[in-house]
C-alpha positions, -999 to 999 in steps of 0.1 A, spaced: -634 -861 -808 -622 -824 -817 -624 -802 -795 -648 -768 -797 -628 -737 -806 -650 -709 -802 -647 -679 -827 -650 -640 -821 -679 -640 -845 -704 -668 -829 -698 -653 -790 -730 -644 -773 -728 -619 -752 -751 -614 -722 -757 -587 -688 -751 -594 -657 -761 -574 -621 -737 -579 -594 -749 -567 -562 -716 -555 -541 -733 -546 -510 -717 -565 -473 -698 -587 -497 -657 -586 -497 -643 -564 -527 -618 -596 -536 -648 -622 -537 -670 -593 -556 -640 -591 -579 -633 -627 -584 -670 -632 -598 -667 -606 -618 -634 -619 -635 -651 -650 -634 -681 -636 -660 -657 -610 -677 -633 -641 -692 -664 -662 -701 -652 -690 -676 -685 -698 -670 -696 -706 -703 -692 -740 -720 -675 -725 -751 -649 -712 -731 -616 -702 -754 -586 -688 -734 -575 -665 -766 -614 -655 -772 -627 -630 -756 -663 -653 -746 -673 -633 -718 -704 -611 -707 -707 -577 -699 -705 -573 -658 -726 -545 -640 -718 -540 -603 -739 -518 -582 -732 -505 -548 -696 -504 -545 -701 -480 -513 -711 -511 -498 -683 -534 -501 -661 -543 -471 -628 -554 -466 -618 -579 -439 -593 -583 -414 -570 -546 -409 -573 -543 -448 -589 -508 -444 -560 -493 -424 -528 -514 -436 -536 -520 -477 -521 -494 -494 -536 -476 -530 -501 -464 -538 -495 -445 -571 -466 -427 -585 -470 -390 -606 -441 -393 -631 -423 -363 -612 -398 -365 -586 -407 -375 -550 -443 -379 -564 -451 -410 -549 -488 -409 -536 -503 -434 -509 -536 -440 -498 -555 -461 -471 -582 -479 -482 -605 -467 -463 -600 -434 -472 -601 -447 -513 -638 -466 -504 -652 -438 -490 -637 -418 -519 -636 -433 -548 -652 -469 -545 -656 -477 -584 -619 -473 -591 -609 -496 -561 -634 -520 -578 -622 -517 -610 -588 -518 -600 -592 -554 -580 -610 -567 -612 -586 -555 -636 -559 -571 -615 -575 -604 -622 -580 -603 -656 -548 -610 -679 -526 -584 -686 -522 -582 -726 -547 -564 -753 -572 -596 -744 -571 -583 -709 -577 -546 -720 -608 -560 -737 -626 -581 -716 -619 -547 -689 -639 -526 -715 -674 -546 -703 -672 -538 -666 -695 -508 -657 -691 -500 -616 -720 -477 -604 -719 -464 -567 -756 -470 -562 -780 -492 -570 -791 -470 -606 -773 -477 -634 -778 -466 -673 -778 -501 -690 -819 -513 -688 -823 -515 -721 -793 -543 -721 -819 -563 -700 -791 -572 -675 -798 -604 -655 -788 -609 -615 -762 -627 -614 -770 -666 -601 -740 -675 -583 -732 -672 -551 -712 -647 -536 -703 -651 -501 
């Protein structure tokens, strides 16, 4: 028996709603990836970009475990000379919690123009309104815990 190949051209793409609030950012993440690769599809191809577009709302709301907050590090350099920038995680969730987000799913997705792709379908939204109801997004069935 052969086995199925999808192609770019047959994909179905669908919406998801990931709801981010009192759940871990690396689980949130995870499932996300998960959708974004299309790992949860049957025709699963790992040089097709299957996946489904990913909404995740309240990103204010996610929590990290353990010490996370205070030791993990968002550390970033400038380009210019002693311009290395660092900063807590708890100061980058109450900040900025979409790019912490985006950043943790991005980090799971591969690392090639495929990667950069699949990235592209990820929307992060701080509160619980996004822009995307005409999509028709569905809530995400699986269980994140």
């Amino acid at each position: 028996m052969k086995s199925y190949l999808a192609k770019p051209a047959e994909v179905k793409r669908k919406w998801y709603i990931i709801d981010a609030a009192d759940k871990p950012l690396g689980r949130v993440a995870a499932a996300a990836a998960h959708i974004l690769r299309g790992k949860h599809k049957p025709t699963y191809t790992p040089y097709v970009d299957t996946g489904d577009h990913v909404i995740i709302i309240n990103a204010e709301k996610v929590v990290l475990t353990g010490n996370k907050p205070q030791q993990k590090e968002w550390i970033r350099y400038t380009g210019y000379p002693s311009g290395l920038k660092r900063t807590k995680y708890a100061d980058l969730l109450a900040t900025r919690p979409e790019l912490a987000m985006e950043m943790a799913v991005k980090g799971m997705l591969p690392h090639n123009r495929l990667g950069r792709a699949m990235a592209k379908k990820l929307k992060v939204y701080r509160g619980t309104n996004h822009p995307h109801q005409a999509q028709k997004p569905e809530v995400w069935p699986g269980e994140i815990k």
